[in-house]
N, CA, C and O of each residue as an XYZ file, in Angstrom:
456
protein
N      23.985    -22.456     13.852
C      22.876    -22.331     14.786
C      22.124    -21.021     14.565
O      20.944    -20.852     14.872
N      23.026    -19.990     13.927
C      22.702    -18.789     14.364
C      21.615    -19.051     12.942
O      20.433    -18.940     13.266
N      21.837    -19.372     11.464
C      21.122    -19.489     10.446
C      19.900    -20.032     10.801
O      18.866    -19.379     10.658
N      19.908    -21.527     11.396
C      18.752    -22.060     11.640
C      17.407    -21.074     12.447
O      16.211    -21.214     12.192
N      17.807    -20.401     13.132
C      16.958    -19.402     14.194
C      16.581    -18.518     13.151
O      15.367    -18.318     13.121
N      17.368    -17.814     12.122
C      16.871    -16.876     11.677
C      15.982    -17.415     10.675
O      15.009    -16.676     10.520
N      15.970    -18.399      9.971
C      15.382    -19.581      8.905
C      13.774    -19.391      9.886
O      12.752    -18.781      9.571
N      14.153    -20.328     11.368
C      12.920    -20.500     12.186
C      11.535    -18.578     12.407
O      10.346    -18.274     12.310
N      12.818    -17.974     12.711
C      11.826    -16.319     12.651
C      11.625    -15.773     11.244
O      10.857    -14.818     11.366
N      11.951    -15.931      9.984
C      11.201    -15.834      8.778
C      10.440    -16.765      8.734
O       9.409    -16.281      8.265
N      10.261    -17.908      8.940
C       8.454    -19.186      8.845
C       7.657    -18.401     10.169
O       6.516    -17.989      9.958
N       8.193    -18.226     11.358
C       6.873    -17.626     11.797
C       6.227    -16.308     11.668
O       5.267    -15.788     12.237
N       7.147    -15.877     10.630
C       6.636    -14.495     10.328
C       5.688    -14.331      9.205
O       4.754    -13.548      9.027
N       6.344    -15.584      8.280
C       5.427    -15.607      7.071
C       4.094    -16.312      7.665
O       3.001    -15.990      7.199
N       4.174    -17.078      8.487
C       3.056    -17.802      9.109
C       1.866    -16.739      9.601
O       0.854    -16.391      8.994
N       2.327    -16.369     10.851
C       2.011    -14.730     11.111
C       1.123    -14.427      9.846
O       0.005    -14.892      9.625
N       1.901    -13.484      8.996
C       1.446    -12.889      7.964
C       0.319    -13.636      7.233
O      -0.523    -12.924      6.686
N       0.165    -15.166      7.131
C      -0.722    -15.563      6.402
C      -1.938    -15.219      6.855
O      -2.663    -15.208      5.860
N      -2.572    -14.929      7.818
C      -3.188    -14.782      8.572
C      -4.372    -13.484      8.474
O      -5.511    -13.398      8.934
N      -3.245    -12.211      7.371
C      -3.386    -10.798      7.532
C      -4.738    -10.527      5.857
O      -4.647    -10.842      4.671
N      -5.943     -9.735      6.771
C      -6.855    -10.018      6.082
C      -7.104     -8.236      5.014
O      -7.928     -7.369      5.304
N      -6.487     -8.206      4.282
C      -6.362     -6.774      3.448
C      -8.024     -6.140      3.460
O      -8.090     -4.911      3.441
N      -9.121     -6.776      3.484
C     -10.134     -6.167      3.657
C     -10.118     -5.180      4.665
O     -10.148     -3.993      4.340
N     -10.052     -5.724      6.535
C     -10.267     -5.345      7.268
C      -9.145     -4.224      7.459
O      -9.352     -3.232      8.158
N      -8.258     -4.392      6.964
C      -7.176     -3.483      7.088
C      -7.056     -1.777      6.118
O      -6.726     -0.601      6.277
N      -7.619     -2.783      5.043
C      -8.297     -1.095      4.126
C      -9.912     -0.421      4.998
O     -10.323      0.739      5.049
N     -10.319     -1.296      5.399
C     -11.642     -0.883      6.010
C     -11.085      0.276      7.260
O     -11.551      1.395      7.476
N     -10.129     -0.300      7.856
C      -9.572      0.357      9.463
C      -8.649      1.836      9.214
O      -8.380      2.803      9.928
N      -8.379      1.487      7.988
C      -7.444      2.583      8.210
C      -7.368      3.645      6.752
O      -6.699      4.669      6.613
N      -8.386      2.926      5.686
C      -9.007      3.886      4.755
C     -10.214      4.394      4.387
O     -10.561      4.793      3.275
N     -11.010      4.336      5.710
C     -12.090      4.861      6.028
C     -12.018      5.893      6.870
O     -11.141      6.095      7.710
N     -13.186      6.704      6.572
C     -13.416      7.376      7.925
C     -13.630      6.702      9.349
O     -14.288      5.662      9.360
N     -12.991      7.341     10.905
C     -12.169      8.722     10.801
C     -10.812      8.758      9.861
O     -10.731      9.902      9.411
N      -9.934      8.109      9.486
C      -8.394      8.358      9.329
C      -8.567      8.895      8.058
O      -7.869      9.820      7.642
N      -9.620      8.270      7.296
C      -9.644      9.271      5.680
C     -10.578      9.952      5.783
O     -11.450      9.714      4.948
N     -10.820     10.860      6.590
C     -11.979     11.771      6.179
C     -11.466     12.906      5.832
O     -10.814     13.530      6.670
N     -11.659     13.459      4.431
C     -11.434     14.215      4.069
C     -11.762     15.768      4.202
O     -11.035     16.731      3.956
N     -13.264     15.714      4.732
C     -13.813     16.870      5.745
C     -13.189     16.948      6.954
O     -13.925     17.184      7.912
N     -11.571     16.757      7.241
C     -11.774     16.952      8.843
C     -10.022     17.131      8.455
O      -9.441     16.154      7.983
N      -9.196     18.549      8.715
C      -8.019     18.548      8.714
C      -7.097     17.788      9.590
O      -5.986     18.317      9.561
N      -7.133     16.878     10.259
C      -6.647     16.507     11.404
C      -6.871     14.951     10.737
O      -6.328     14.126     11.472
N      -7.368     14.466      9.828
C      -6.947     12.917      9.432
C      -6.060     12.817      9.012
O      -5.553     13.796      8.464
N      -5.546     11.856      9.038
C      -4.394     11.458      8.491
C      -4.504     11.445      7.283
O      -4.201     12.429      6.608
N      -4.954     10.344      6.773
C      -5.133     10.052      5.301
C      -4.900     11.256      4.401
O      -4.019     11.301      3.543
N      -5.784     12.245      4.677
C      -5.180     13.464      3.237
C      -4.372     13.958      3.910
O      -4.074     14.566      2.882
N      -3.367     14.497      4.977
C      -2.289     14.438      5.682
C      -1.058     14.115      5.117
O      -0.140     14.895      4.859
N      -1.112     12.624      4.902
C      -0.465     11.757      4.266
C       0.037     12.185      2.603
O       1.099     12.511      2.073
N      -1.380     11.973      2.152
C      -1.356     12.135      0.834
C      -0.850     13.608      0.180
O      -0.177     13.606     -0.851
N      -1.249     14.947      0.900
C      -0.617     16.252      0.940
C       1.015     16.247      1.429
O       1.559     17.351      1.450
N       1.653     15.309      1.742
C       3.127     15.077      2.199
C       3.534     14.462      0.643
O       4.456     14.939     -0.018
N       2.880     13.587      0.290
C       3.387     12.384     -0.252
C       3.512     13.209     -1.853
O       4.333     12.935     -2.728
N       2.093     14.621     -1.928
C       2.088     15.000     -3.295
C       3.086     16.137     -3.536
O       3.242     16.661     -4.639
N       3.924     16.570     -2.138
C       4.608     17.378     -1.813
C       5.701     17.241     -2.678
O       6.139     17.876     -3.638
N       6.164     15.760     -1.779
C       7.525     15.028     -2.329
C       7.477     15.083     -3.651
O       8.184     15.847     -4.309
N       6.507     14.147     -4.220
C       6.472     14.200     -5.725
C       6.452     14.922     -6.745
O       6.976     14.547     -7.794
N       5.542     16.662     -6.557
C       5.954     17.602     -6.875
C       7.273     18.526     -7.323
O       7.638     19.025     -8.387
N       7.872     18.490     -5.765
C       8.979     19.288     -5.242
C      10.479     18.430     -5.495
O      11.558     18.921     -5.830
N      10.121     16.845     -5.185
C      11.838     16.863     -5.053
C      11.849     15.193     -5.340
O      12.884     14.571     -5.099
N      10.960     14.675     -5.731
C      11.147     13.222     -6.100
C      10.607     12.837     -7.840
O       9.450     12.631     -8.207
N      11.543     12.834     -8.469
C      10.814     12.161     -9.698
C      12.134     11.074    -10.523
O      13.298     10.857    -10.186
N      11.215     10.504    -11.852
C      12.247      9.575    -12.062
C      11.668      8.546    -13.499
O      10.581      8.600    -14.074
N      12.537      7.888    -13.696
C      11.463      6.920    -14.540
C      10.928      5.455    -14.219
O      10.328      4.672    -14.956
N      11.216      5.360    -13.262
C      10.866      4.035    -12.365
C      11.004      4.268    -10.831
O      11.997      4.449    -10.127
N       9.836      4.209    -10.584
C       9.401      4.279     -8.592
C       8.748      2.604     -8.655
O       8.018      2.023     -9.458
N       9.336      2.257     -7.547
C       9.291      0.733     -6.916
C       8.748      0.915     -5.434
O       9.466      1.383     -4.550
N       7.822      0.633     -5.281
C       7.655      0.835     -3.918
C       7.306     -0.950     -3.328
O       6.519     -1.812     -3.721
N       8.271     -0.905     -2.298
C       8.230     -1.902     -1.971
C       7.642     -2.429     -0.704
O       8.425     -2.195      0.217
N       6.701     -2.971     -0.349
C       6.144     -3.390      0.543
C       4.687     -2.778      0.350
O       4.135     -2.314      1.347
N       4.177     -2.759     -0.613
C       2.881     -1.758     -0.878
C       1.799     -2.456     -0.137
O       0.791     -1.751     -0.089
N       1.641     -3.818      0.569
C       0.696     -4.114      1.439
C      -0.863     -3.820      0.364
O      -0.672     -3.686     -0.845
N      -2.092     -3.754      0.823
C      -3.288     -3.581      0.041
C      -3.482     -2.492     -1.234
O      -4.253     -2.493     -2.193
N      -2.158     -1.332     -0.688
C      -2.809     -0.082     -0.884
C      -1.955      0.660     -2.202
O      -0.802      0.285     -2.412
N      -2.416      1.454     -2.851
C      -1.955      2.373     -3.961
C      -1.345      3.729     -3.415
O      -0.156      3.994     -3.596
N      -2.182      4.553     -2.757
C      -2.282      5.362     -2.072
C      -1.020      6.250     -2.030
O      -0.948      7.446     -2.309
N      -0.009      5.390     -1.611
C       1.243      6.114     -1.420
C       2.585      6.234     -2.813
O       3.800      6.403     -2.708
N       1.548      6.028     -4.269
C       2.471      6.422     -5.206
C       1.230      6.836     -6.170
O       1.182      6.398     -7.320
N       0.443      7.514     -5.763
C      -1.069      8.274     -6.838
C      -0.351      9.418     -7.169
O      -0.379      9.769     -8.348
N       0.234     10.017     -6.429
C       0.841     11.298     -6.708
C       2.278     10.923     -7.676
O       2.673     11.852     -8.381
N       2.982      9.749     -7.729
C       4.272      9.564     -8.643
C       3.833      9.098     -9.834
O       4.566      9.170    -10.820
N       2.397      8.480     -9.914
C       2.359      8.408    -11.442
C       2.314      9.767    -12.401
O       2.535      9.646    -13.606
N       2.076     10.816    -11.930
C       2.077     12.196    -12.167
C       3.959     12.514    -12.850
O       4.436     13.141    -13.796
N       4.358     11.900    -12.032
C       5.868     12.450    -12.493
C       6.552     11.370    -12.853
O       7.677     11.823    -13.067
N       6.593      9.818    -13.126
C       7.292      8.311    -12.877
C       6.764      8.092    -14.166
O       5.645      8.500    -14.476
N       7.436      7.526    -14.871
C       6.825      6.931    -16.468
C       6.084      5.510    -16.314
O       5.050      5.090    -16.834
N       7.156      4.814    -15.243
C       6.663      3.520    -14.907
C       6.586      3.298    -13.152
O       7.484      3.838    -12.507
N       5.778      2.700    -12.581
C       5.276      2.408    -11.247
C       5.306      0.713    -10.769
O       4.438     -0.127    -11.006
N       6.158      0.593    -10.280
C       6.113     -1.189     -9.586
C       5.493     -0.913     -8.478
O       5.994      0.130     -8.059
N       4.563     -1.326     -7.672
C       4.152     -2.332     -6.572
C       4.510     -3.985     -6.037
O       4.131     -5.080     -6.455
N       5.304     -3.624     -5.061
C       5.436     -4.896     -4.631
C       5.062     -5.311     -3.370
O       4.952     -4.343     -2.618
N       4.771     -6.598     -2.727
C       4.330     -7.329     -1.684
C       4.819     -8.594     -1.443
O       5.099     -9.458     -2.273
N       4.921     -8.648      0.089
C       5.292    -10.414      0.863
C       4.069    -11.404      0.503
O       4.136    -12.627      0.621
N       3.089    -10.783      0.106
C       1.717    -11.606      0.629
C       0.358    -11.391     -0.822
O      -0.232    -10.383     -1.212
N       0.296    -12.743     -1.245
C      -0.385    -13.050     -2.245
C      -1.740    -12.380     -2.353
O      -2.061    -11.916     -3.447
N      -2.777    -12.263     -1.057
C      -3.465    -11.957     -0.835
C      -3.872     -9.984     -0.901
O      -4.940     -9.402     -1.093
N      -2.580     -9.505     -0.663
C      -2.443     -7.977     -0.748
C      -2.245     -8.013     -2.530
O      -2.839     -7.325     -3.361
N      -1.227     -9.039     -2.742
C      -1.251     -8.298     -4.130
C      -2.272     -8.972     -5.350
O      -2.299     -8.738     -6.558
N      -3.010     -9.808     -4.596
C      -4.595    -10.119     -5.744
C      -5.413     -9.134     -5.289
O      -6.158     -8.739     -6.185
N      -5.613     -8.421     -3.948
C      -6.544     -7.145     -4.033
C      -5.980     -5.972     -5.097
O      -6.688     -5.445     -5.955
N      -4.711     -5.704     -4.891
C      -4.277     -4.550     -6.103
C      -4.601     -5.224     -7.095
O      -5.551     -4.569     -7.523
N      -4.435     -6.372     -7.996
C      -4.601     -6.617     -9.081
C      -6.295     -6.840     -9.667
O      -6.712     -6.988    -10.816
N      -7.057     -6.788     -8.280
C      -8.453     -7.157     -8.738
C      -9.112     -5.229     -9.401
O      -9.723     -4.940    -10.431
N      -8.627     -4.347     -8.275
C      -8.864     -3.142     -8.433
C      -8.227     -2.435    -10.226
O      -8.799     -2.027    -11.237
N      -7.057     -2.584     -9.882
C      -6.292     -2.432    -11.547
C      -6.448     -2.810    -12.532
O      -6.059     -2.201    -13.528
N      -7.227     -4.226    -12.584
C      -7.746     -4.811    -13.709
C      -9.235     -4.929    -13.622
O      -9.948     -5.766    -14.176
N      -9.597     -3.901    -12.795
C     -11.219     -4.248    -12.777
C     -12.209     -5.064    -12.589
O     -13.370     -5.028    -12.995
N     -11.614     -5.850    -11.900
C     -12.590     -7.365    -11.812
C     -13.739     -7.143    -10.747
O     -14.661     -7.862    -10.360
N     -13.369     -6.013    -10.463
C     -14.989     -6.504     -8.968
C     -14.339     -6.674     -7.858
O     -13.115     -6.805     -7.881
N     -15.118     -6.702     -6.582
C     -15.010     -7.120     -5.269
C     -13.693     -6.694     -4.834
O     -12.917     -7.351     -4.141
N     -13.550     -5.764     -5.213
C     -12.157     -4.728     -4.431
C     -13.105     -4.473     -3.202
O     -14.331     -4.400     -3.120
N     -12.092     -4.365     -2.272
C     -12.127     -3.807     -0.708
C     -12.496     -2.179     -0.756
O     -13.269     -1.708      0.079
N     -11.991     -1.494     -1.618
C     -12.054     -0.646     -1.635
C     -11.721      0.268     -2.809
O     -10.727     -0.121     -3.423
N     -12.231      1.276     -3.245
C     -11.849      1.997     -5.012
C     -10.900      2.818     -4.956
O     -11.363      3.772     -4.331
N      -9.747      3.061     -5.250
C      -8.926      3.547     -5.663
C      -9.129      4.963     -6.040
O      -8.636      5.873     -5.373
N     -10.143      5.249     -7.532
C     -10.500      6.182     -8.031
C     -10.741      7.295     -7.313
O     -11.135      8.318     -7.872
């Protein structure tokens, strides 16, 4: 019984998830205000000054996997610096054809990387 329930809350989660639109989500939260880079108090370079910290100071390797990468790059720009090789992974087809449209250049990215 107990399998079947948990079977039933992974379909409505993936269900859920189908739902999740990577445009609006890079728009909300990698735009200004949260990425503005003129303004010490965003997050976004916040983030990214933590993240280049780690990578600098105390994280390196020859393979970083980041798992659950959702739309975004963002949180391993600073490990290609020190990582020979970089995986991205995702639940959701839709997050990982936006990374692959940006990486391979095709156009109509949500948003540029560069």
């Amino acid at each position: 019984m107990e399998d079947k329930g948990r079977e039933n809350g992974v379909a409505a989660m993936a269900a859920c998830y189908q739902k999740f639109d990577p445009a609006a989500y890079l728009q909300y939260n990698y735009t200004p205000p949260r990425a503005d880079f003129a303004r010490k108090d965003s997050i976004v370079p916040w983030k990214l000054a933590c993240l280049h910290r780690a990578f600098t100071e105390d994280v390196s390797g020859e393979l970083l996997v980041d798992i659950g990468s959702g739309p975004t790059l963002y949180q391993v720009l600073s490990g290609c610096e020190v990582f020979n090789k970089v995986i991205l992974t995702d639940f959701l087809e839709v997050n990982r054809q936006e990374l692959r449209r940006w990486l391979q250049d095709e156009g109509g990215c949500s948003l540029d990387w560069t």
